[in-house]
C-alpha positions in Angstrom: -29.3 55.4 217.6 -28.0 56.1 214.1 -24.7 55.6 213.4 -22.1 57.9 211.3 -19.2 56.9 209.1 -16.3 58.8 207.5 -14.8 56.1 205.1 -12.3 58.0 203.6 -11.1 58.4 200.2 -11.7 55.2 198.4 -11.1 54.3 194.9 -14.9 54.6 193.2 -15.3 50.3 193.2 -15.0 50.2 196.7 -17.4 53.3 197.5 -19.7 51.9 195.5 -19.3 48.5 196.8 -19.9 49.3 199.9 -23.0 51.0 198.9 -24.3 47.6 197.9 -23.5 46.0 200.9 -24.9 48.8 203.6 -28.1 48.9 201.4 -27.7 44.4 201.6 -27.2 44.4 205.1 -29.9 46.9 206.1 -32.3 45.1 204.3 -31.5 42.2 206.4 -31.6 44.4 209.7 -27.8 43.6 210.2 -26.7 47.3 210.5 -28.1 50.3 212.6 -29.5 53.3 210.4 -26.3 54.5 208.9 -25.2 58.3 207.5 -22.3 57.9 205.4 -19.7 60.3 205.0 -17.5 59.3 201.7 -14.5 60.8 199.2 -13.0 59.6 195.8 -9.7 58.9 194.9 -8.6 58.9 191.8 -11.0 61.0 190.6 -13.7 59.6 188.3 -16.9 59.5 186.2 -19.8 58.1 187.6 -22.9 57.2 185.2 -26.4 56.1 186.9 -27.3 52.8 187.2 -29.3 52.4 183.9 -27.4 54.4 181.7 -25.2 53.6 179.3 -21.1 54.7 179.6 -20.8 55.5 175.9 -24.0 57.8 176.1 -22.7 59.6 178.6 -19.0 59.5 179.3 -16.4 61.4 177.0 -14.0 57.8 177.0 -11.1 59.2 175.4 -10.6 61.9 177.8 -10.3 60.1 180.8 -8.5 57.2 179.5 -6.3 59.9 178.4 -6.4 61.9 181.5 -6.5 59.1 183.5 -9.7 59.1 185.1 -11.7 56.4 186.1 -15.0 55.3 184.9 -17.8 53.3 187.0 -21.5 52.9 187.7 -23.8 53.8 191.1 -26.3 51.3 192.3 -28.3 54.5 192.0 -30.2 56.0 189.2 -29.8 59.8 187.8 -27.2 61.2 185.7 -23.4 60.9 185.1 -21.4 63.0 187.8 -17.6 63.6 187.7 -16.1 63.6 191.5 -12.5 64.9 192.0 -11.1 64.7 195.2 -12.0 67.0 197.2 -16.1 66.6 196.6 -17.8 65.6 199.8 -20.1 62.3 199.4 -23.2 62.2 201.6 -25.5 58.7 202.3 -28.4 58.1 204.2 -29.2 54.6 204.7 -32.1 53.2 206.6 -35.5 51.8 206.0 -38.5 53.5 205.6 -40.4 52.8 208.6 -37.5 54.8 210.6 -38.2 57.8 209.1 -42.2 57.4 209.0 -42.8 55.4 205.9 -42.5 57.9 203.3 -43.0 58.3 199.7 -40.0 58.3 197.3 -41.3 62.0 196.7 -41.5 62.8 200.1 -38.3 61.0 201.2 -36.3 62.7 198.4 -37.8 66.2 199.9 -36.9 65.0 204.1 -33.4 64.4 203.5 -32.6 66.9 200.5 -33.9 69.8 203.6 -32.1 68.1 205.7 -28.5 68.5 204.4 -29.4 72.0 203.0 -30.1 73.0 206.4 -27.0 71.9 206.8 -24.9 73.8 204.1 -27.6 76.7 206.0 -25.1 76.5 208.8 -22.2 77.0 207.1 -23.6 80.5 205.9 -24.7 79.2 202.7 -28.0 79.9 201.1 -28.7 76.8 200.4 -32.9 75.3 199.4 -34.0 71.8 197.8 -35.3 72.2 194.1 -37.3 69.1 193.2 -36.9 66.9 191.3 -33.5 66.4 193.5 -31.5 69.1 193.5 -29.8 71.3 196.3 -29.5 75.3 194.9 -27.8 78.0 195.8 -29.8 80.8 194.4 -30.6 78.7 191.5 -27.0 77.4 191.0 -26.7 73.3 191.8 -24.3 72.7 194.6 -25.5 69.4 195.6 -27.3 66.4 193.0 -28.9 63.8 194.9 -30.5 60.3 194.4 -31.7 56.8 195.4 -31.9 53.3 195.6 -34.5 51.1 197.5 -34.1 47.4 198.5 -37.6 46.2 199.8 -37.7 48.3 202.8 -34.8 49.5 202.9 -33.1 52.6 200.9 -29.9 54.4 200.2 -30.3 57.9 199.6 -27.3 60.3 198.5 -25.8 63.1 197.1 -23.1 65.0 196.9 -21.4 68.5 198.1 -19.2 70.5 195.7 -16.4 71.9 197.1 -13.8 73.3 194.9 -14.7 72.4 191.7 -13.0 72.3 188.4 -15.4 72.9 186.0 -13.3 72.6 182.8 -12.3 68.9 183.5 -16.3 67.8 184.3 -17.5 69.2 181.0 -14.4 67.6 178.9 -15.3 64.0 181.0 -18.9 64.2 180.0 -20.6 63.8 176.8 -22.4 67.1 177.1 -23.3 67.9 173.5 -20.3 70.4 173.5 -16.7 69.1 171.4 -14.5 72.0 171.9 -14.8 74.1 175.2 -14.1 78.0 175.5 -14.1 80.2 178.1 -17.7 81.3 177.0 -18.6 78.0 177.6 -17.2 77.1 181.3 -18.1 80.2 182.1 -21.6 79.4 181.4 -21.3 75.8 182.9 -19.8 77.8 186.0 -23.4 79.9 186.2 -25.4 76.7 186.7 -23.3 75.3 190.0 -22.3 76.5 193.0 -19.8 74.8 195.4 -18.3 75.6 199.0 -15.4 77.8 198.6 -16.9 80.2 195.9 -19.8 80.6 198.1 -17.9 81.1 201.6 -14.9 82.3 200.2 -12.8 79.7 201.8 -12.6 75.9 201.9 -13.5 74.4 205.6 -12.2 71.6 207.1 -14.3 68.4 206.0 -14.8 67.8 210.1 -17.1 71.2 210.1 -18.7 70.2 206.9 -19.9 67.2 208.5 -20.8 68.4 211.5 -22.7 71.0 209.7 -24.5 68.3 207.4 -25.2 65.9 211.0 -27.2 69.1 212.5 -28.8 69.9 209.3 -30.5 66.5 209.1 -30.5 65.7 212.6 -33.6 68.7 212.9 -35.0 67.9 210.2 -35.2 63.8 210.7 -35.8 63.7 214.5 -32.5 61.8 215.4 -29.8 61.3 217.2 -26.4 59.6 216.4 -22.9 58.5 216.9 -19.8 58.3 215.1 -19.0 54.6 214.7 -16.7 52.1 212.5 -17.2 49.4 209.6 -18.5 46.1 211.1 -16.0 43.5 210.5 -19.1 41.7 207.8 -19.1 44.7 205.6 -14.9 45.1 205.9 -15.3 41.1 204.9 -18.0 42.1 202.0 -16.0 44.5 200.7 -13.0 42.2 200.6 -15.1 39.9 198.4 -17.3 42.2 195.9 -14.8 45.3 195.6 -13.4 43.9 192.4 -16.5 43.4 191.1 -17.4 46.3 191.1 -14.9 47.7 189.2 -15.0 45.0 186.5 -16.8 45.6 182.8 -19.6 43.2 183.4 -20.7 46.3 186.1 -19.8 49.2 184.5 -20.7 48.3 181.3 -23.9 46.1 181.8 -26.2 48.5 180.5 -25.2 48.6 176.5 -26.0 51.5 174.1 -28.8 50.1 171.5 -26.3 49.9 167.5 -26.8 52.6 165.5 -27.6 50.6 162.5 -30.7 50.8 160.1 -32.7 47.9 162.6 -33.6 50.7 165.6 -35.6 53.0 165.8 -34.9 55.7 168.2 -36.7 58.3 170.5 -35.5 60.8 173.5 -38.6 61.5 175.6 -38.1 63.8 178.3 -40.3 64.5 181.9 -40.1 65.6 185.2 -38.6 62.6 185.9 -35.6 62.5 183.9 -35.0 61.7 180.3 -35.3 59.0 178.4 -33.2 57.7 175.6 -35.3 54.4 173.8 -34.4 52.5 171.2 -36.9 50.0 169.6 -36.3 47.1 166.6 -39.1 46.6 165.0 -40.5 44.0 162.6 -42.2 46.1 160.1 -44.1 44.0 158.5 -45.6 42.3 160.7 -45.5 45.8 163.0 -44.2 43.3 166.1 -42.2 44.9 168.8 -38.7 42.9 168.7 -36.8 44.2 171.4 -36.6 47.5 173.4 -33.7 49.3 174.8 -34.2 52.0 177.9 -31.6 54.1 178.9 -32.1 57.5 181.1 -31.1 59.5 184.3 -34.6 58.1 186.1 -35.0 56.8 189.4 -37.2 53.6 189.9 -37.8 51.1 192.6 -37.5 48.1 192.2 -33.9 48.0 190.7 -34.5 45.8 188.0 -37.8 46.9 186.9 -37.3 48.6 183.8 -34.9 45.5 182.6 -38.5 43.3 183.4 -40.4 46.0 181.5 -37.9 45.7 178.2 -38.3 41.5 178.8 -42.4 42.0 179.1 -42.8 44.1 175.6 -40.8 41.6 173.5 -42.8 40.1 170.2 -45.7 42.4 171.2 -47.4 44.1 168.2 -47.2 47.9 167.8 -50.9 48.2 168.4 -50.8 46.1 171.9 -47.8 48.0 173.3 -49.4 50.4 175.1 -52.3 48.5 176.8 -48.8 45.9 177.8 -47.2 48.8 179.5 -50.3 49.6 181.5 -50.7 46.0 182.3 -47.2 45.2 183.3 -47.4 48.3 185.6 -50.8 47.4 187.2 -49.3 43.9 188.2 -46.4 45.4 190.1 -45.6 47.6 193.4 -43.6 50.4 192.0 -41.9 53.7 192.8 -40.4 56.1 190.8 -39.3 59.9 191.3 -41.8 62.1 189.4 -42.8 59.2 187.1 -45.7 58.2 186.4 -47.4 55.5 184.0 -48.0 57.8 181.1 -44.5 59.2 181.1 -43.6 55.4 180.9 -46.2 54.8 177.6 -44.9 57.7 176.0 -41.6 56.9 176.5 -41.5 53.7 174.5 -43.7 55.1 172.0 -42.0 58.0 170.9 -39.9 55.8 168.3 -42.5 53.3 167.8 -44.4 56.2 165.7 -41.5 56.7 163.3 -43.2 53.1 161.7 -46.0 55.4 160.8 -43.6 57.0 158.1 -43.7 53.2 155.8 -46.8 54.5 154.3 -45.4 57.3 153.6 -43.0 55.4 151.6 -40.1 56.6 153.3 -37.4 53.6 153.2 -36.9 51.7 156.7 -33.4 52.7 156.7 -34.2 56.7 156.9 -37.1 56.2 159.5 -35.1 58.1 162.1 -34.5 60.9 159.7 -37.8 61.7 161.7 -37.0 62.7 165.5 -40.5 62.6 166.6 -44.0 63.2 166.3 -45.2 65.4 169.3 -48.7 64.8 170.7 -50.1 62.5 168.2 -49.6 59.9 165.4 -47.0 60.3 162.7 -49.7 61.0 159.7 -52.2 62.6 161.8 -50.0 65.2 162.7 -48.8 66.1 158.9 -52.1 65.9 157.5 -53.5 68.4 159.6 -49.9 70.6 159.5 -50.5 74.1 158.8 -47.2 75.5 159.5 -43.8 74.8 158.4 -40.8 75.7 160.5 -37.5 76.1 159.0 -33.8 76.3 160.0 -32.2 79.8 159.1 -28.9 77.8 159.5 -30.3 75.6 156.0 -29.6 78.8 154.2 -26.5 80.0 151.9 -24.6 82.6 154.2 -24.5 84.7 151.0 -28.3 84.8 150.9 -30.1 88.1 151.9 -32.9 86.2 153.5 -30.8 83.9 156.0 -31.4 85.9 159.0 -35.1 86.9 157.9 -38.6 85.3 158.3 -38.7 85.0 154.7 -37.4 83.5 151.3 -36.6 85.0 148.1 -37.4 81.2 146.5 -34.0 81.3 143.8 -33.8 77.8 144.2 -30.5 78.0 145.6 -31.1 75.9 148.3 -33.3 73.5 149.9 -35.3 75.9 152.0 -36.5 77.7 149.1 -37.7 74.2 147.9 -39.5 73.8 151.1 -41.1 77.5 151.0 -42.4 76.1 147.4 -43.7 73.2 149.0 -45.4 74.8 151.9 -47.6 77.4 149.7 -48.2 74.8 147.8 -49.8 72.5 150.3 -51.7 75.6 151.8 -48.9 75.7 154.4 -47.3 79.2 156.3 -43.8 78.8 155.8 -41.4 81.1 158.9 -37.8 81.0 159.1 -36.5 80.6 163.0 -34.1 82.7 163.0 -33.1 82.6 166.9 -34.6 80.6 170.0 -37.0 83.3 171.1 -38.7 83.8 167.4 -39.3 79.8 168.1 -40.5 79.9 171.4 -43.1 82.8 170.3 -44.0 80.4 167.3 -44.6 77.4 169.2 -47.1 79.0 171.0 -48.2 81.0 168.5 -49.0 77.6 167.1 -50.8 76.3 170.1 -52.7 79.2 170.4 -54.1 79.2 167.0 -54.4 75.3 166.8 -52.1 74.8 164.5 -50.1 71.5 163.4 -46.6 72.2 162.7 -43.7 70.3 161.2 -39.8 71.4 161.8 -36.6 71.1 161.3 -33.5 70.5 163.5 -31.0 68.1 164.6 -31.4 65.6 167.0 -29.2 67.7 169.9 -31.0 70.8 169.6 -34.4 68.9 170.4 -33.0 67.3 173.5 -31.7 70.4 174.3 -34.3 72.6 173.8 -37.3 69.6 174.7 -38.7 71.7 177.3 -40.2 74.5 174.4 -41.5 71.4 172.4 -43.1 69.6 175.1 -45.0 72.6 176.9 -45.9 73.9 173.4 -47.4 70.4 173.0 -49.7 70.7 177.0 -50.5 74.2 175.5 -51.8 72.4 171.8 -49.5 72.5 169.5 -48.8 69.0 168.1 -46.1 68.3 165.9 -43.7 66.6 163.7 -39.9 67.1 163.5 -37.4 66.4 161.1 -34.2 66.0 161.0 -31.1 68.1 159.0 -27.8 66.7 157.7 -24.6 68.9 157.8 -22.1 69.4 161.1 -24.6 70.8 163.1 -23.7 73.3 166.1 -23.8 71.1 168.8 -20.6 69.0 166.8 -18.5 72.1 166.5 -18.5 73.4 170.0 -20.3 75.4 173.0 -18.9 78.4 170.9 -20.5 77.6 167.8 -23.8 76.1 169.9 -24.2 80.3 171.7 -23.6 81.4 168.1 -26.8 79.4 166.6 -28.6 80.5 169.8 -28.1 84.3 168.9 -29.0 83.6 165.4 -24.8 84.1 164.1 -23.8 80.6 163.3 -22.3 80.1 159.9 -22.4 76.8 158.6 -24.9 75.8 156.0 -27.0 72.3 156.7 -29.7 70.9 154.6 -33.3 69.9 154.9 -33.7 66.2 154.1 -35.7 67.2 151.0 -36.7 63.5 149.5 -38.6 62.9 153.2 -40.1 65.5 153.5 -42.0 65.9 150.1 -42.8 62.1 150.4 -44.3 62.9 153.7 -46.5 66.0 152.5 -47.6 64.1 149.6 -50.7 63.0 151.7 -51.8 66.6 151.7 -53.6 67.8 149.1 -52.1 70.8 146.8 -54.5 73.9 147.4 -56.4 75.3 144.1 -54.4 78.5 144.1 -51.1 78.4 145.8 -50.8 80.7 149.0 -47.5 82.7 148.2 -46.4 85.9 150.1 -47.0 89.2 150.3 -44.1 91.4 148.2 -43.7 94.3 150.5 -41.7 96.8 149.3 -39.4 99.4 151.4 -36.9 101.9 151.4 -35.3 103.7 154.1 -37.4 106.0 156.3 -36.7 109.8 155.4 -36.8 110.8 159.3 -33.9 108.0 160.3 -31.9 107.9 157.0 -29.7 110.4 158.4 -28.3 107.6 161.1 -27.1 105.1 157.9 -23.7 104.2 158.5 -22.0 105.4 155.3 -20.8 101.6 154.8 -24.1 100.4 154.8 -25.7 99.0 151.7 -29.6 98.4 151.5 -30.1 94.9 151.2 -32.5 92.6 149.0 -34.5 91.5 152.3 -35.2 93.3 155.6 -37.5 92.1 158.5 -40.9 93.1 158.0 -44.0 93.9 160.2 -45.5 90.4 159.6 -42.3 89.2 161.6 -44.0 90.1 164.6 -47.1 88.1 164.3 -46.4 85.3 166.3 -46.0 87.2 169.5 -49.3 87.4 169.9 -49.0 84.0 171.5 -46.8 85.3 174.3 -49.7 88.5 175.3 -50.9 85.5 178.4 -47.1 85.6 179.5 -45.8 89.3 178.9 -48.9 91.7 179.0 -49.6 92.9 182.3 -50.6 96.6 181.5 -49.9 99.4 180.0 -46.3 99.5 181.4 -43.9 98.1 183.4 -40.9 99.4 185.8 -39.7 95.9 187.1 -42.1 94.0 188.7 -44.8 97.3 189.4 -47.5 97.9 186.9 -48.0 101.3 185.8 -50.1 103.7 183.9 -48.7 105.1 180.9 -48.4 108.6 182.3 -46.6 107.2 185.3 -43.8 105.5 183.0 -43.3 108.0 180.8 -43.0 110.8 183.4 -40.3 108.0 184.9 -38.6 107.8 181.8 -38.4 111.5 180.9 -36.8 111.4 184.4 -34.2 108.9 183.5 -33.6 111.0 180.5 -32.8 113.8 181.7 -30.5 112.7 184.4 -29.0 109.9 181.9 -25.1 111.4 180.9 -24.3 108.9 178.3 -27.9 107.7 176.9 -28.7 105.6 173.8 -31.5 105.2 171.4 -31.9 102.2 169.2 -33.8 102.0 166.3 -34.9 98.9 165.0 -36.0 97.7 161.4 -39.9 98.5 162.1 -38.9 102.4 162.0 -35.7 102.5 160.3 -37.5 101.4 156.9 -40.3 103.1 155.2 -43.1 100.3 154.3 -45.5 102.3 153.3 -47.7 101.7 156.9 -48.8 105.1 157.9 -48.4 104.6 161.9 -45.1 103.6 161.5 -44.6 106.9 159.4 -45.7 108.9 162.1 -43.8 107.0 164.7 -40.3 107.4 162.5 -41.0 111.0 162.5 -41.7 111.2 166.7 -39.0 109.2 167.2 -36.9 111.9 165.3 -38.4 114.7 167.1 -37.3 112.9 170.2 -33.9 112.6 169.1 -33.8 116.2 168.4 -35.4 117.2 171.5 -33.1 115.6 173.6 -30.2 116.4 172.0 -28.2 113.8 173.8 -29.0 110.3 172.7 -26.7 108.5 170.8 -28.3 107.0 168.2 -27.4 103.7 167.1 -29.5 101.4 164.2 -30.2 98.4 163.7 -31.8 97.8 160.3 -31.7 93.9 160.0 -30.7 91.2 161.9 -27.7 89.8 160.3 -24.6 89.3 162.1 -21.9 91.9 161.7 -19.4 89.3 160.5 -17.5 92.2 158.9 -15.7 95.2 160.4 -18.8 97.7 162.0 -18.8 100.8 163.8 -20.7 100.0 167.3 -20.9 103.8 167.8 -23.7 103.9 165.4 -25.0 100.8 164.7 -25.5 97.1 166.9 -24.3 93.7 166.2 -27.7 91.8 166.2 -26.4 88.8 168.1 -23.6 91.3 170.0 -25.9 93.8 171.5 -23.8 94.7 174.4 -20.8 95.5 172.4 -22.2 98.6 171.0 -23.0 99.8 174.7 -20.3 98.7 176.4 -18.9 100.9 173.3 -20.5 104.0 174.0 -20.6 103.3 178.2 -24.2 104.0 178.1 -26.3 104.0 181.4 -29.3 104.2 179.5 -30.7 102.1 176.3 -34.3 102.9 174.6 -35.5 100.0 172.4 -37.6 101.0 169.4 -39.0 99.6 166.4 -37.2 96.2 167.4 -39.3 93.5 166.8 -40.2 91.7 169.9 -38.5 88.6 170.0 -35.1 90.1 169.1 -36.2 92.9 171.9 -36.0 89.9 174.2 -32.4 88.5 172.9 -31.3 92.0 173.4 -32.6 92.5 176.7 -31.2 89.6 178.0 -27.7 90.0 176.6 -27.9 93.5 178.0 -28.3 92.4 181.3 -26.0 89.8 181.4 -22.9 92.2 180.5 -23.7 96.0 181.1 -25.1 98.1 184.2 -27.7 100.0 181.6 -31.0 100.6 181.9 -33.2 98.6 179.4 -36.3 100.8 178.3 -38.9 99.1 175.5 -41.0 101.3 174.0 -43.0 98.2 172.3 -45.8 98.2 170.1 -46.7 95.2 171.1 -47.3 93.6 174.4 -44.5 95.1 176.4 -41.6 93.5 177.8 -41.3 93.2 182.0 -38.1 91.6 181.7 -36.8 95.6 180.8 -36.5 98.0 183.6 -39.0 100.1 182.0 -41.3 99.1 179.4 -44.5 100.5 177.7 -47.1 98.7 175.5 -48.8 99.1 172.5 -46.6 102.3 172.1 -48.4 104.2 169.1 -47.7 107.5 167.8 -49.9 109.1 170.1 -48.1 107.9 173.5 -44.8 108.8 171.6 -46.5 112.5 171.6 -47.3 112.3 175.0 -43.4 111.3 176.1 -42.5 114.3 173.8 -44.9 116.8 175.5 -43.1 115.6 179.5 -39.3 116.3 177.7 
């Protein structure tokens, strides 16, 4: 028989406390198999057992606001609990629930207690690695400890949750909040009275939770009290728990010029390492491993750091894989080589010595991706570069290109890259970079980048499957305030491509490091491709509008090719059903006719004449069309720099502001054309996050099934062919 505990609202010490001494206890078989019901109060900040308080905590807000700050015998991430949240334990040994895998007990219990919130009338499902969802929004993050046989597993239950004090208590890379940014934060959980539309009693909440896992665990229960040993315990260790040599035992590696550091991230969580090196004698001193992981045993990633002390460079992996071979382990979507790579993510910043970069500016480098340091840059064929490194006078910031005037270190690096044999392309938003990663890995190419250190831990996901597709890598940093220090505001302008501030390329390292490569006989410099605007869309110019030096050109688009295995899936789409062309466009002429308020928006590939004659011939259909229907609003969009200036959003769009122009004109239709494809993406999305229109591509390209209707490879001739059904 299992027994059931409601313990209250507890200040965080003694909850956590008492988690030491149930887990203790069960261990020793002095306690039945125990689900633990638990509240907070005060409210507080708890980080995961190996991380590190000033990684992860915001300290002068809650000293400020007065809440508390402690540590879970757990692993996982920080978590902010006010004092309503609903804490939920499991404590038992394996053998009682069939001798189960960390995996598989993670998966038990985390269907357990979402049948649970199932019987409440929420739509509640476990997401590995840990999570409970609620259509894809977190109500519920759960994780564990294990001593011997025994384990603690346990989670949480949001309940009415104030989202604006978590993100201010955390050190989410965000410094000023906004409503755009809570709101955004308030997207990614779910908690009980949002979902049900009232708060329950905590009494049903628990009952709902007992049922939930008493199905899906096979057992039966009672409610039942402390035993007077744990009330003594908790007499004895509650202060301990609550003292710095707890909370702060795990220590956040100095930022000084002695460690190197590397952020490696997997399905098991991330982790942040931080390695002093001897580089001389290219010995291992001392390594530091912080992260939201989950092992068993407890202390085996403190043995690990102990084992790879003194150990030269060149020994540290076959260490690792010995350490690990000697020991019975566990850990939750971990495996070995997520361990190796791990620590030797920073070790291969030592590579950059013989490069002749100084000691000191080693983690000017934030990682080489799939392979060693100078491997990687001799073999780099492509150079990525920040549009944010550009002056926000110059034409070319928002382009995929570079007028070279020397006014700024990116035109030095555009130099550098022809010279070297090198394509240079200017990432200009987060889907251009996404396309170019894998355009990268599809072609075999070696890049190296630019970026700050938050916007690769952020956006580590792209990097790392870009890297399992082929693309290896190597990625530098940039100096300047960066997005991520000014604010979720200024972090969703850089997303959309608006953000103002200028940064720099570190220059000095980066032609030290391409100095291995040898200069090509004749240097590889662009294409001049001249345009002017096309004589079948002039008419739409706002008067205010001024041709500009630069405008996105065709040879923007020629790293989507690397997306055709994700987005092509025929010759048109109407959600998730694959059509003929015939079939979509005699939908679309539908949705044309019966559209009151519909809009057409031409992009740069059509709006400008470059000479190409397809594109000619499509400018003139797409006029014909205009005429033809009579109705369409037409609205431009000739280049892809912010509208930071007054603009009229009944004729043109706001590149990173799409919605504003139909929102504007109350559209219940929007055709896309001559939009290059990874700003037909951005635009989609935005659209569809704030208006009810309909999203139609007309893309000459690969198509786009995240529109509601979308052709591909829309030529001239299929234009004809949506004219003739009009």
């Amino acid at each position: 028989m299992w027994r059931v505990l409601y313990t209250g609202q507890r200040p965080h010490y003694e909850n956590i406390a008492l988690d030491r001494i149930m887990l203790d206890l069960m261990s020793e078989g002095k306690i039945p198999p125990t689900i633990r019901f638990l509240q907070f109060k005060p409210e507080c900040v708890l980080v995961g057992f190996h991380q590190a308080v000033e990684q992860e905590v915001r300290l002068e807000y809650t000293q400020r606001e007065g809440i508390e700050v402690g540590r879970r015998i757990t692993g996982g991430g920080a978590i902010y609990f006010d004092e309503t949240q609903i804490g939920w334990e499991v404590i038992a040994t394996t053998d009682q629930l069939g001798n189960l895998s960390y995996e598989e007990l993670t998966r038990k219990i985390c269907t357990g207690v979402a049948k649970g919130l199932q019987k409440l009338g929420i739509r509640a499902e476990f997401r590995p690695r840990n999570d409970i969802e609620v259509e894809g929004r977190k109500i519920s993050g759960t994780g564990g400890v294990f001593e011997g046989r025994a384990f603690l597993y346990q989670g949480t239950v949001l309940m009415d949750f104030n989202v604006e004090r978590m993100l201010k208590s955390l050190q989410i890379p965000v410094e000023k909040l906004t409503s755009k940014g809570i709101k955004s934060a308030e997207d990614r959980v779910e908690w009980v009275k949002r979902a049900l539309g009232y708060l329950p009693p905590k009494e049903e909440v628990f009952s709902a939770l007992l049922e939930g896992l008493r199905e899906e665990l096979n057992i039966e229960f009672e409610w039942g009290d402390l035993t007077q040993e744990e009330i003594r315990l908790l007499e004895e260790k509650r202060d301990y728990f609550r003292s710095d040599d707890w909370v702060y035992h795990v220590k956040k590696a100095p930022e000084d010029s002695e460690m190197l550091f590397g952020i490696y991230r997997c399905p098991g969580g991330t982790f942040r390492v931080s390695a002093k090196v001897d580089l001389q004698s290219k010995v291992l001193q001392q390594v530091i491993i912080n992260g939201d992981f989950f092992v068993r045993p407890q202390r085996l990633i403190y043995d690990l750091e102990a084992y790879l002390k003194h150990t030269p460079i060149v020994d540290v992996e076959k260490r690792i894989r010995e350490f690990f071979s000697q020991r019975d382990w566990e850990g939750l979507n971990l495996t070995v080589e997520d361990l190796v790579e791990a620590v030797l993510f920073p070790l291969r910043k030592t590579e950059g010595i013989d490069l002749g970069i100084e000691k000191k500016r080693l983690n000017n480098i934030i990682a080489s991706i799939g392979g060693g340091l100078i491997e990687n840059i001799e073999k780099a064929k492509v150079m990525l570069l920040p549009y944010c490194a550009k002056p926000r006078w110059c034409d070319y910031r928002h382009l995929d290109d570079c007028g070279e005037c020397g006014g700024c270190t990116v035109g030095d690096a555009y130099r550098l890259a022809y010279q070297k044999g090198m394509i240079p392309i200017t990432i200009t938003s987060f889907e251009l970079l996404r396309d170019t990663l894998l355009w990268c890995a599809q072609n075999g190419y070696t890049y190296i980048g630019h970026c700050c250190y938050e916007f690769y831990e952020k956006r580590y996901e792209i990097f790392r499957r870009a890297s399992q597709e082929g693309a290896k890598g190597v990625l530098f940093d940039i100096v300047g305030t960066t997005c991520y220090s000014l604010g979720v505001e200024e972090e969703e302008k850089a997303y959309h491509g608006e953000f103002t501030v200028e940064l720099d390329l570190i220059k000095e390292d980066l032609y030290k490091s391409l100095s291995i490569k040898e200069d090509v006989k004749e240097e590889v410099g662009k294409r001049e491709l001249s345009f002017d605007f096309s004589p079948y869309l002039v008419d739409f110019k706002p008067s205010y509008y001024k041709k500009p030096k630069a405008v996105p050109t065709p040879e923007e688009d020629r790293t989507r090719t690397s997306m055709q295995r994700e987005v092509f899936l025929g010759e048109a789409t109407i959600g998730e059903e694959v059509l003929s062309y015939q079939q979509a466009f005699e939908t679309l002429a539908k949705w044309i006719r019966e559209s009151e308020r519909p809009t057409l928006v031409v992009g740069p590939l059509l709006f400008w004449d470059f000479g190409d004659k397809e594109l000619q011939n499509k400018a003139r259909l797409v006029r014909e069309l205009i005429e033809k229907v009579g109705k369409f609003n037409v609205k431009v969009l000739p280049d892809y720099r912010p509208k930071l200036k007054k603009y009229d959003p009944a004729v043109e769009m706001d590149p990173p502001n799409p919605h504003h122009a139909v929102l504007h004109g109350k559209h219940d239709l929007t055709v896309l054309v001559g939009v290059h494809c990874y700003r037909t993406d951005f635009v989609i999305r935005l659209l569809k996050k704030h208006t009810d229109t309909k999203v139609v591509t007309l893309c000459g390209l690969y198509g786009h099934p995240t529109a509601d209707l979308s052709t591909s490879f829309t030529d001239a001739e299929k234009l004809e062919t949506l004219l003739k059904l009009l």
